[in-house]
N, C-alpha and C positions, 0 to 999 in steps of 0.2 A: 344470512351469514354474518359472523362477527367482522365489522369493520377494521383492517388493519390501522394498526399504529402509525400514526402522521408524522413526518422527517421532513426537516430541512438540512438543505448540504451545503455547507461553504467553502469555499478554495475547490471547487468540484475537478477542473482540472478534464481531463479525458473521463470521468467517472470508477476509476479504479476501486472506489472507496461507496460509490452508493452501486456498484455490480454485488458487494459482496452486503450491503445494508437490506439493498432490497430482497438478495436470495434468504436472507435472516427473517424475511417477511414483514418489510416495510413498506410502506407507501411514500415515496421520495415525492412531495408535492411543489418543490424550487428547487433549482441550484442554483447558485453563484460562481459567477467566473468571469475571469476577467481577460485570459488570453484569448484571441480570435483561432489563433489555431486549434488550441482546445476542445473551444467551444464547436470550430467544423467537426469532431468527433465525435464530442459530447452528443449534441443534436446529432447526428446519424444512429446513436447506440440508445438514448433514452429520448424517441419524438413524442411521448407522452408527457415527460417532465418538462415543466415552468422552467425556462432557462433566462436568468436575468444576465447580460453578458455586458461587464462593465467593472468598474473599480469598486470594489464592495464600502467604501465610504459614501458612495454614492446610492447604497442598498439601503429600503427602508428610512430615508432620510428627505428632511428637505417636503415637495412637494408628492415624491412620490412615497411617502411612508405608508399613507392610509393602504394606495393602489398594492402594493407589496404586501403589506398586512389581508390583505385581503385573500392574495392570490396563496399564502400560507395559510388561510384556512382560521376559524374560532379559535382553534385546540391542536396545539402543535405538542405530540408528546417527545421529540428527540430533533436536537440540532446537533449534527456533526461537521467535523471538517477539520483541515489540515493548515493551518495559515504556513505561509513559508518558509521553508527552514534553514537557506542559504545564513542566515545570520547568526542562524545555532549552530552550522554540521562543525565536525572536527575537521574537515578536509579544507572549510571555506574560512573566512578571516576572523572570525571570531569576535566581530567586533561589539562593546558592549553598544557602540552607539549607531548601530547598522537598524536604519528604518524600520527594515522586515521584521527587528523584532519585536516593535509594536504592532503588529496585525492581530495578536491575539484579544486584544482590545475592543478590535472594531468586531472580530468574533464574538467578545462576550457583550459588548451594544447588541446586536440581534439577538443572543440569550436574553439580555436585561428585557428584550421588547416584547419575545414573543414566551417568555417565560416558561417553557417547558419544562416537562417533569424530570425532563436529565437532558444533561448536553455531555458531547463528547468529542473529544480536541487530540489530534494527532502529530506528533509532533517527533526529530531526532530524539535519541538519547545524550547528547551532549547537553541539551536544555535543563536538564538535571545536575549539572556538574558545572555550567559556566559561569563564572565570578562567584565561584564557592554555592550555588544553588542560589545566583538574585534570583532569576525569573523563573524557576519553581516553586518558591515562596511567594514574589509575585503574582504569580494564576493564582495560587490556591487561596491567597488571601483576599485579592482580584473580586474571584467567583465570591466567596463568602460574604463579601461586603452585600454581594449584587442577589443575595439571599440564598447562596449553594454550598452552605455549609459545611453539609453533609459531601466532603469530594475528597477526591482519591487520584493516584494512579498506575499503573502495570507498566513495567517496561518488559516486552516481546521480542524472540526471535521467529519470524514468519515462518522457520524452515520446522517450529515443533507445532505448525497448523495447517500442513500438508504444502508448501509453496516450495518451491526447489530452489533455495537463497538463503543466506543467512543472515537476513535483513533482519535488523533489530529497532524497533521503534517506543516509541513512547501513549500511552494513550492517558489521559485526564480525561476527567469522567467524575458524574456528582448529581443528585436528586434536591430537587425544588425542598426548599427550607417547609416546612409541615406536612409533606407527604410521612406517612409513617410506611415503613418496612416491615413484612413479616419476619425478617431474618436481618442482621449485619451486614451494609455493604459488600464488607468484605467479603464475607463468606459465599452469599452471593455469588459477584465476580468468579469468584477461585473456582466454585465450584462449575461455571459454566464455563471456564474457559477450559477449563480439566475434561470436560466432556468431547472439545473439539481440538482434544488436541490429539497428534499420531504417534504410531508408535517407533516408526523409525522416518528419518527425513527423505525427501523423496532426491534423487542423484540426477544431476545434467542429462545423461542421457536418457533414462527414465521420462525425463519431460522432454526431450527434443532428438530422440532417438529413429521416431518413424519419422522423420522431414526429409527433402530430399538433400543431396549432396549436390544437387544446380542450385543456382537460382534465376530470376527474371530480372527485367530493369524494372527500375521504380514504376509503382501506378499499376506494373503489370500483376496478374493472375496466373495459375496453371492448375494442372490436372491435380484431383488433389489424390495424397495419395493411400494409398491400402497399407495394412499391416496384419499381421497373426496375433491372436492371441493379446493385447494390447491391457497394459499395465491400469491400474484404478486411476492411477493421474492421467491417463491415456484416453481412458473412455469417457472422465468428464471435460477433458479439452478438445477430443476430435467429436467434427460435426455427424460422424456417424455411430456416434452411442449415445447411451445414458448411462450415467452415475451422479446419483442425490450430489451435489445440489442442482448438476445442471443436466436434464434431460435433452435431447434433439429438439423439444417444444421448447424449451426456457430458451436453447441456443440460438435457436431461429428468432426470437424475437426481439435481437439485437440488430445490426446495421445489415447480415449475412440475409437475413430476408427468408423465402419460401422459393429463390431460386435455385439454377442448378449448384449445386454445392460443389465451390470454386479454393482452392487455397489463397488466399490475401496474404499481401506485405511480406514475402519472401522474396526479398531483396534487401542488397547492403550494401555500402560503398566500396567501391574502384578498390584493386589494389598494385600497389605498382610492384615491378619484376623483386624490387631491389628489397623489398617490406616483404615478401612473397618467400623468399631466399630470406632471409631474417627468423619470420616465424618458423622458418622446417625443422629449427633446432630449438626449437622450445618442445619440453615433453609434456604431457598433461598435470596441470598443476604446478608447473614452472614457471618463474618470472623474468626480469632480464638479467639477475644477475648470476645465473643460470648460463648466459651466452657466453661463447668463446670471444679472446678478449680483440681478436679480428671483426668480430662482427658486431661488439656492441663495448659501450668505453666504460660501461657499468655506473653512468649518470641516473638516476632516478630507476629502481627495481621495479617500480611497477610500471614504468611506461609501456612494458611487454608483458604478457600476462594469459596465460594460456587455461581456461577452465578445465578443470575434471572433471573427466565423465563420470566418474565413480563415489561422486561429492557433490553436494549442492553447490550453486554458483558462489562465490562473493557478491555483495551488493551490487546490483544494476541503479546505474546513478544517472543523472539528466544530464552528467559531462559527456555521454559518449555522443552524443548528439554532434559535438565536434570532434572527438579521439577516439577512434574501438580499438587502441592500440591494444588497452586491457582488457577485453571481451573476446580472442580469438576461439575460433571452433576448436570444441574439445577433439577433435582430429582430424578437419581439414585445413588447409594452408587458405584460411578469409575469413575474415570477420564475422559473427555471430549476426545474421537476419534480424529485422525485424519482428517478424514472426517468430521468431528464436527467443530473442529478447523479450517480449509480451508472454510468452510461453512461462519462461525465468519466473516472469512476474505475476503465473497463474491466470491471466487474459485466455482464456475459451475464444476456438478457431471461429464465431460468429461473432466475436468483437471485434469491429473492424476499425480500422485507422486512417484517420485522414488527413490531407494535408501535404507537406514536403517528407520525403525520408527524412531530412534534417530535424524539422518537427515533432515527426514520429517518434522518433527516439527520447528526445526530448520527453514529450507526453508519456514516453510508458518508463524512463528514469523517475521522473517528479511522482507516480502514479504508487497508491497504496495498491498493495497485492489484494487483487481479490478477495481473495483466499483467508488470509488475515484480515479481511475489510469483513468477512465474514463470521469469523471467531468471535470478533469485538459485537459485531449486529445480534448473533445469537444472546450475548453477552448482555449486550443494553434490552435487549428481549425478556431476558430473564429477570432483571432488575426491575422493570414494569410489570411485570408480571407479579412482581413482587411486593407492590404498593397496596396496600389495604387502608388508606384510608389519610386523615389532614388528623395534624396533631402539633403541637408547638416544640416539640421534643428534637433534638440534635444530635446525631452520631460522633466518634471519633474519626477525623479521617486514618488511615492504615495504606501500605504498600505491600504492592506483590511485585517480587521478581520471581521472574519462573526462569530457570536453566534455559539453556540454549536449547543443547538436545539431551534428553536419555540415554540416549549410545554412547556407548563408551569408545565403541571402533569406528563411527562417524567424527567424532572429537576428535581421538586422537590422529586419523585421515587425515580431517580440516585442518590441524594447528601446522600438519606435514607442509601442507597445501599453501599456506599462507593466511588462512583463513581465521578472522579475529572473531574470538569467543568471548562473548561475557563471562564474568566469574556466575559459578552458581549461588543464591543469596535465599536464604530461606525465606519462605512464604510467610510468614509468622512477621517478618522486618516490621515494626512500625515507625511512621513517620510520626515527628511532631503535630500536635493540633493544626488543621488550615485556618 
């Protein structure tokens, strides 16, 4: 049998981002991570993968380099990962001088070390636009120095890759300086991402439609449950189907195991009477300024926030971990589960979660979509696939923005809804040289 493609993972986080690497048919051989909560998930969901759990300045460095080089293997063909991106988002401070956002750094130190034939880096889209494009010109010049010339990157919305969200991110991405290509990065990329992408976006309740209207207290389990007839989003998240990519065998060989088939982490936080009485007048897709002016003084619109069933979510973010004021169920009076939430975010009912609900959340906020963590793995698949051989020769880098969605009656839904749309930007965009 031909040997898969060898991957390291950085910023691994719960694994949201090597669930969808390795269904792309990777061999994830490390990750890195540095949260302990994390990391109790991670180890539950991947016990075959190398997990270094610790400060990634601390990776590959020092005494442990060789030991670490080691355990990634001769021939590393793909590093990915997401370093973090509090110090990019639009929502967080924007600071130019916020630590986190040098971690891309210590990301491309492991690129520099273990030199692979492509790396690929995840990241908000505000990192494209902050202090006029510093630190998109940064990486890209960054990598180049560090022999990655040949680099690029896509800005995505998750919901045109099947994920029920209109999570929009960023991916860099770029081939070893003399690797030759049979074809143009770009075209490449374009064309593989155009193969995995859908043709309408999949809607909140479409993903979290069969779950029940209980829930259990934390830690606990319940009966799981039945449904008719069950949507294509439906049969590759519930433990009792299959649909490519995740069969009943792929599912089971995450943390859910070969036992009796349980529902996990359907549960959410307390709500008090008066929060309770609050949400009954939010209608779906409504926010708080929405409410009557008795029940709400019209201080901040989205501290209330009610998803649509009939639309994908707005982004699930690692804030609700303290607030789900903005995550209520698209029609009952309580907060959107955790189960719900990991649903959002394309997590299959054998990915299990661990740790504190507080945690939980957390970990499936910070967490790439599956689903998308998939697009991109096909994606880097196809560009290896694509190397024919070493040559001194260097590409242009180029941009792809792809539209949000194709529908036109999803958009204009969303925009109803609250929900922020990239502008569409042709494929064709080029950026300046990296």
């Amino acid at each position: 049998m031909k040997k898969k493609p060898r991957a390291v993972s950085l910023f691994s986080g719960c694994g949201g981002f090597c669930e969808g690497v390795e269904q792309a048919g990777f061999d994830v051989v490390m990750a890195v991570e540095l949260d302990r909560f994390a990391c109790e998930t991670y180890r539950a969901n991947f016990p075959r993968t190398t997990l270094f759990e610790g400060d990634i300045h601390s990776f590959m460095t020092g005494k442990n380099r060789e030991a670490h080089k080691r355990s990634c293997g001769e021939s590393v063909d793909l590093v990915f990962g997401g370093p973090p991106c509090q110090g990019y988002s639009q929502i967080g401070p924007r600071d130019l001088a916020d630590e986190r956002n040098d971690l891309y750094l210590e990301y491309a130190r492991v690129v520099s070390e273990l030199q692979p034939k492509l790396f690929l880096m995840e990241n908000v889209p505000n990192i494209l636009l902050m202090e006029k494009g510093h630190f998109r010109d940064a990486i890209l010049n960054h990598f180049s120095k560090l022999g990655y010339s040949n680099a690029t990157f896509v800005k995505l919305s998750a919901a045109d890759f099947g994920v029920p969200q209109t999570r929009e991110r960023v991916f860099f991405f770029g081939t070893r300086d003399g690797l030759t290509l049979q074809k143009p990065l770009i075209k490449i990329a374009q064309r593989a991402l155009s193969k995995s992408m859908v043709e309408k976006p999949v809607t909140v309740w479409e993903a979290i439609g069969d779950l029940p209207e209980t829930v259990v207290p934390s830690s606990s389990t319940m009966v799981y449950p039945s449904v008719r007839r069950p949507n294509k989003f439906l049969r590759m998240m519930r433990l009792d189907y299959s649909e490519a990519p995740y069969t009943v065998i792929v599912k089971r060989r995450r943390a859910i195991g070969t036992s009796t088939i349980l529902l996990h982490n359907h549960h959410t936080k307390e709500m008090l009477a008066k929060r309770a009485h609050l949400i009954s007048f939010l209608k779906p897709g409504e926010k708080a300024d929405t409410l009557p002016k008795h029940i709400w003084n019209g201080a901040r619109p989205e501290k209330w926030r009610r998803l649509h069933p009939d639309l994908p979510s707005y982004t699930i973010l690692a804030q609700m971990h303290r607030d789900l004021s903005e995550w209520v169920h698209p029609k009952l009076e309580r907060w959107i589960t955790v189960r719900e939430a990991a649903r959002l975010q394309s997590f299959h009912d054998g990915f299990i979660f661990k740790s504190s609900e507080w945690q939980m959340l957390k970990q499936i906020g910070n967490a790439v979509p599956p689903l998308l963590a998939l697009a991109v793995g096909n994606m880097a698949k196809a560009i290896l696939g694509n190397i024919s051989g070493e040559s001194r020769n260097r590409s242009t880098a180029q941009i792809i923005l792809f539209p949000v969605s194709r529908n036109k009656q999803s958009i204009k839904g969303a925009k109803r809804a609250g929900v922020r749309l990239s502008r569409k930007v042709s494929s064709r965009a080029r950026a300046k040289g990296a």
